[in-house]
One Martini backbone bead per residue (centre of mass of N, CA, C, O) as a GRO file, in nm:
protein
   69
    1UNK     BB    1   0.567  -0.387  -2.837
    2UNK     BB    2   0.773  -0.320  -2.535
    3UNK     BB    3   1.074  -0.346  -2.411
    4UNK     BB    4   1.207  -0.615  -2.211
    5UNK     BB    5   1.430  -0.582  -1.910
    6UNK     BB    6   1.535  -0.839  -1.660
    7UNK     BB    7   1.711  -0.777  -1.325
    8UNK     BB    8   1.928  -0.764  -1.127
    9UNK     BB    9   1.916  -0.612  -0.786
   10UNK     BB   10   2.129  -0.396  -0.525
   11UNK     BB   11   2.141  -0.213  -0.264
   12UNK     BB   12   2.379  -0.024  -0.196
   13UNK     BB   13   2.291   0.013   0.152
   14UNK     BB   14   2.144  -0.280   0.243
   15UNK     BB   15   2.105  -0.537  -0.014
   16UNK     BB   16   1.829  -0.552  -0.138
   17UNK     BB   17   1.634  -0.713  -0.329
   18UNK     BB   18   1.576  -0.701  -0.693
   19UNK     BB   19   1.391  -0.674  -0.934
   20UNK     BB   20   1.452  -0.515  -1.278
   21UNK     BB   21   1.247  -0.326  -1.507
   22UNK     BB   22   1.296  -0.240  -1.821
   23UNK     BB   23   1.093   0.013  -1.974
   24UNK     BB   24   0.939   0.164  -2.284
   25UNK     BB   25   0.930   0.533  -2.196
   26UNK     BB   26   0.828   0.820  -2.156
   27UNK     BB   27   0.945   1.069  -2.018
   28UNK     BB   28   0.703   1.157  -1.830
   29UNK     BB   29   0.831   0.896  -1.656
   30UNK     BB   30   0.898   1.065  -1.311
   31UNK     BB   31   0.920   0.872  -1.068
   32UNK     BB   32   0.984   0.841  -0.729
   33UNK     BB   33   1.225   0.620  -0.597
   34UNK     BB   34   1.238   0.336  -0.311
   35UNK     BB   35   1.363   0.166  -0.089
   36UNK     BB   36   1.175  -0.032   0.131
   37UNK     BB   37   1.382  -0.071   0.340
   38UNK     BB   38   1.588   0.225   0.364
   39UNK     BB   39   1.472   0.460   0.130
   40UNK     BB   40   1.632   0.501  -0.065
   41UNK     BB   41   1.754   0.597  -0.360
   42UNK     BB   42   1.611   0.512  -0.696
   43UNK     BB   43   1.639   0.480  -0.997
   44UNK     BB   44   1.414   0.560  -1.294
   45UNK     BB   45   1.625   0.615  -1.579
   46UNK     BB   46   1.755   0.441  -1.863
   47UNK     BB   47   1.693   0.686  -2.070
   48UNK     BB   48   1.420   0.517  -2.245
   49UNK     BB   49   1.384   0.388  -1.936
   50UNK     BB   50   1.197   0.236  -1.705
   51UNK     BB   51   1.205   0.194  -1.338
   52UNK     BB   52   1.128  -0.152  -1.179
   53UNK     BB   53   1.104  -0.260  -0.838
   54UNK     BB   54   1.110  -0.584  -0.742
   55UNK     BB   55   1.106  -0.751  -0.445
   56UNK     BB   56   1.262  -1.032  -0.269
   57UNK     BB   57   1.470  -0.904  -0.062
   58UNK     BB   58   1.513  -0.720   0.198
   59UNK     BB   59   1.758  -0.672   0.487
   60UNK     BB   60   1.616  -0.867   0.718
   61UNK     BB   61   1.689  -1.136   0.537
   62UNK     BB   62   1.971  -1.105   0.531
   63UNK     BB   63   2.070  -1.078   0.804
   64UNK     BB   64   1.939  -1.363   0.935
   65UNK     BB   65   2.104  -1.535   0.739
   66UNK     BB   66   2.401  -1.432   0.829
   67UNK     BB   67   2.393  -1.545   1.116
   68UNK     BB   68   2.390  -1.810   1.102
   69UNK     BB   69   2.683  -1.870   0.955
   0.00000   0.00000   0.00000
């Protein structure tokens, strides 16, 4: 079974927020990945793990948040 480690994610650009699921994969798994909010690009491999993000939270979802306050 391959080794897995999921943590907290915030994109730089927006911080919307994602589970990132770190699982070890072949070098050929080299998809380009973007954050859902605002296109960003988001690293898709760290050495020999493939990174994999589920948004939790948007950036319209934190800014609304925040508004509030």
């Amino acid at each position: 079974m391959a080794h897995m480690e999921v943590t907290r994610f915030q994109c730089p650009n927006c911080e919307a927020t994602y589970n990132l699921i770190r699982v070890e994969a072949p070098p050929k798994y080299d998809r380009q990945l973007a954050c859902l909010s605002c296109g960003a690009p988001l690293r898709n491999r760290d050495g020999k793990f493939a990174l994999k993000y589920f948004q939790i939270e948007g950036a319209r979802e934190i800014r609304k948040r925040r508004s509030k306050l």
